[in-house]
Residue, then its C-alpha position, 0 to 999 in steps of 0.5 A: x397450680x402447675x401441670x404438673x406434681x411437684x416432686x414434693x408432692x410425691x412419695x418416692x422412697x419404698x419405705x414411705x410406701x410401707x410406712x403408709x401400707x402398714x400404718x395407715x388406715x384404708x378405704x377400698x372403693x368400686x376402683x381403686x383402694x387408698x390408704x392414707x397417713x398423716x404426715x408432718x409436712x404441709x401438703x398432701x404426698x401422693x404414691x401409686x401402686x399399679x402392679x403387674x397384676x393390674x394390666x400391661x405397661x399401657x394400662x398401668x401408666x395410663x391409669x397412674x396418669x390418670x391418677x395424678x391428675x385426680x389427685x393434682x385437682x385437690x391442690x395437695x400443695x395448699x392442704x396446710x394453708x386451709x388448715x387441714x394436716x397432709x396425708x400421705x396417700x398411696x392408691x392402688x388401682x382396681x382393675x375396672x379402673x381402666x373402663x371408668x370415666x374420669x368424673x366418675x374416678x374422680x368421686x371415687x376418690x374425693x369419697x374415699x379421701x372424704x371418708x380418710x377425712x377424720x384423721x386429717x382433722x387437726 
């Protein structure tokens, strides 16, 4: 496992973000919303959403940092070997985000992905 998200892992394009914010199901949880699609590839695709709206630049790259290694923690790379279909996830950070531990926003999103669980069913 890498330090860091490799660029496979991550949606890059705004039309994979509105493909993923129009057609995919979405789960709101106490910090974050996650919307998730299946994908056609072998590993999970990861995009944040962290407007201005959620605080200033410090906290946006801080809660997106924080986000990405959450999400790096699943092994988003390995989701085809274990025989689950890859999802394209866009979370968006709610504005307690900022004031909750990290195990916490951890389960948060390993409950929310849980919950997303039956469309990765093959």
């Amino acid at each position: 496992m890498s330090l860091r998200l490799a660029p496979r892992v991550r949606l890059r394009a705004r039309s994979e973000f509105t493909l993923v914010q129009k057609q995919g199901r979405r789960v709101a949880t106490t910090y974050m919303t996650v919307l998730a699609l299946p994908n056609s590839l072998d590993c999970d695709r990861l995009g944040i959403i962290a407007s201005r709206r959620f605080g200033g630049a410090v906290a946006r790259n801080r809660a997106k940092r924080r986000l990405r290694e959450i999400f790096r923690h699943f092994e988003p790379d390995t989701i085809g070997a274990r025989g689950l279909r890859a999802l394209d996830v866009v979370i968006i950070p709610k504005r307690e985000f900022t004031r909750a531990p990290y195990d916490t926003l951890a389960a948060d999103l390993a409950g929310a992905l849980a919950r997303l669980d039956r469309a990765r069913r093959r």
